[in-house]
C-alpha positions in Angstrom: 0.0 0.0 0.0 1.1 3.2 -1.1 0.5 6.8 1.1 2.1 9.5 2.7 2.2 8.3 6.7 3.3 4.5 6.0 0.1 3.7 8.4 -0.2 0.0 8.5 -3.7 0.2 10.6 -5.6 2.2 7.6 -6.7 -1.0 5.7 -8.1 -3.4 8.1 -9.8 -0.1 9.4 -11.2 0.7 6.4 -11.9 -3.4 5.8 -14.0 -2.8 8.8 -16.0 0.2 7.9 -16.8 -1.2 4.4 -18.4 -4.7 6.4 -20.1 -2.5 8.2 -21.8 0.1 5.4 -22.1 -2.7 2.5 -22.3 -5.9 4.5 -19.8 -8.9 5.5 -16.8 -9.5 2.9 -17.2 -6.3 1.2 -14.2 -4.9 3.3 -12.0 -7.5 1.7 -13.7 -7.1 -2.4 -12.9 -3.4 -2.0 -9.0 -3.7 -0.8 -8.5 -7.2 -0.6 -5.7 -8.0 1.9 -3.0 -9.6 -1.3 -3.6 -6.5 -2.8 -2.6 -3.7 -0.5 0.6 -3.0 -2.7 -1.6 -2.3 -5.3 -3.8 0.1 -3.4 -2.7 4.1 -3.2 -4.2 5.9 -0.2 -4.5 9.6 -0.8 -5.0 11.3 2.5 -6.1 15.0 3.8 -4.0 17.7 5.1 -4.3 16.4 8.7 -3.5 12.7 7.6 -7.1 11.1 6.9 -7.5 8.8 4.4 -9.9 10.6 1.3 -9.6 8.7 -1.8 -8.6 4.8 -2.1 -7.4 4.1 -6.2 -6.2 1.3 -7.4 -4.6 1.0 -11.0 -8.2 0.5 -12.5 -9.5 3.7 -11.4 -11.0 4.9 -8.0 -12.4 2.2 -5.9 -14.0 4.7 -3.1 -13.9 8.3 -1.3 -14.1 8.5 2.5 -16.2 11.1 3.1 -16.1 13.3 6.8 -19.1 11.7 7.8 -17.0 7.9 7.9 -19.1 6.8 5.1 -17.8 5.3 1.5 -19.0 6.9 -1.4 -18.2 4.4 -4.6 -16.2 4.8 -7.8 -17.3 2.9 -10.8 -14.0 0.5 -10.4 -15.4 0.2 -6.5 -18.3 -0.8 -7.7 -17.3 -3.5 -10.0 -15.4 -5.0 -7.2 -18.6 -5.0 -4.9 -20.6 -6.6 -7.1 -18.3 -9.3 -8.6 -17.9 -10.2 -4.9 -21.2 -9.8 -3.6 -24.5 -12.2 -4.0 -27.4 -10.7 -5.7 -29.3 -8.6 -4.8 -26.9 -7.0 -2.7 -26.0 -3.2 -3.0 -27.6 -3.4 -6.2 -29.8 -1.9 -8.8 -31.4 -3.2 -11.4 -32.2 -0.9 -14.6 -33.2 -2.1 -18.2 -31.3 -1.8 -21.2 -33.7 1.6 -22.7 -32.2 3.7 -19.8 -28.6 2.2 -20.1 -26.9 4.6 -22.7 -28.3 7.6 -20.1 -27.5 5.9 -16.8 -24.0 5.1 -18.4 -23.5 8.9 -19.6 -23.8 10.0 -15.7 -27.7 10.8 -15.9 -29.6 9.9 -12.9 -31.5 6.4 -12.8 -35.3 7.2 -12.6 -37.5 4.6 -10.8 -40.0 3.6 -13.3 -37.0 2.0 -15.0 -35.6 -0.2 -12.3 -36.5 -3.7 -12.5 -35.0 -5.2 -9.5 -33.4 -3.7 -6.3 -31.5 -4.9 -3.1 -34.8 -5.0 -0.8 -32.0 -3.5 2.6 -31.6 -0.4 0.1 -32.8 2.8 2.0 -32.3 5.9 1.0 -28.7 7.7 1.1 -27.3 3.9 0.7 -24.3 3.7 -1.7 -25.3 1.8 -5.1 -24.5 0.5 -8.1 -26.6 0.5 -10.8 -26.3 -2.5 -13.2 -28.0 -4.1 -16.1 -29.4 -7.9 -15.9 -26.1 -9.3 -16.2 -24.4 -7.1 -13.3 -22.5 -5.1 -16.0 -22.0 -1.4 -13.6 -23.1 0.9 -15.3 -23.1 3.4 -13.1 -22.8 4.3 -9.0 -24.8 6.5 -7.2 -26.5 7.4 -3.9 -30.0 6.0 -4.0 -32.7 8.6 -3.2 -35.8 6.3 -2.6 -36.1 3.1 -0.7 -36.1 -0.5 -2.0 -40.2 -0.6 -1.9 -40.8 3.7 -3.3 -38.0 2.3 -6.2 -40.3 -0.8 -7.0 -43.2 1.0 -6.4 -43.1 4.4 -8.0 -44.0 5.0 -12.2 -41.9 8.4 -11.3 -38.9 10.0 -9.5 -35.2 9.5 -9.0 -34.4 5.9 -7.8 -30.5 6.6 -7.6 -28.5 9.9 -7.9 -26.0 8.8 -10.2 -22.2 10.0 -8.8 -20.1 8.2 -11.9 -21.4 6.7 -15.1 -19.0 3.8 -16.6 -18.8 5.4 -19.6 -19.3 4.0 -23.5 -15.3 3.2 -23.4 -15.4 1.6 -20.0 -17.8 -1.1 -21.6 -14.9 -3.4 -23.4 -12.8 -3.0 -21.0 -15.1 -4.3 -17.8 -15.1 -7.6 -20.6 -11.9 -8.1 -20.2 
């Protein structure tokens, strides 16, 4: 692991906070333990961890309020290691080009959700298959998001981008 202080204590920490937020064995998708090398911890002024990237792209920020807020590669690595339906939602292929440009996922699209999902919960939004499309901060509950013909389901942070497509095949 790569960052300023050389603080050995930052990843199992963090291990622990992402259990906690996103549920057991997301601590060690998100920065597993063989792959701390890999991991570059950018930290604030006063020494707090902020950003955690890896060579893929951003896995997460850590946010003042000790909660994660996901990048798209974060995201991928949560839901490769996750089970269905977790931290997940579901939208159909019509709003995928929009979702994927960064727009906001609107609930009369969403065709399945994670049914713990309440609102202010860290997402991702994927298609059928669990291709990320996007991540977000989800702005209705499990129920209003399977419910509701209108509103937005998730406030989309990060889209994965046209490119980003072949490359998650990979």
């Amino acid at each position: 692991m790569s960052d300023a202080d050389g603080d050995g204590e930052t990843m199992p920490e963090l291990r622990t906070v992402a259990d906690y937020q996103f549920g057991s064995g997301a601590g060690e998708a998100l920065f597993p333990s063989d792959d701390d090398e890999s991991l570059t911890v950018h930290r604030s002024t006063g020494g707090r961890p902020r950003q955690i990237v890896a060579p893929e792209g951003r896995i997460v920020s850590y946010g003042t309020d000790g909660r994660f807020t996901l990048g798209i590669a974060g995201g991928r690595r949560l839901i490769d290691a996750l089970d269905r339906p977790a931290a997940r939602v579901v939208v159909g292929e019509e709003s995928e080009p929009f979702v994927r440009d960064g727009k906001n996922a609107f609930a009369k699209f969403v065709r399945a959700v994670d049914p713990d999902v309440r609102p202010g919960d860290e997402v991702a939004v994927v298609l059928d298959d669990d291709t990320v499309v996007a991540v977000g901060r989800a702005e209705l509950s499990a129920d209003a998001m399977a419910d509701f013909e209108t509103g937005m389901a998730v406030h989309v942070r990060d889209g994965a981008g046209a490119d980003d497509e072949a490359e998650a095949d990979d």
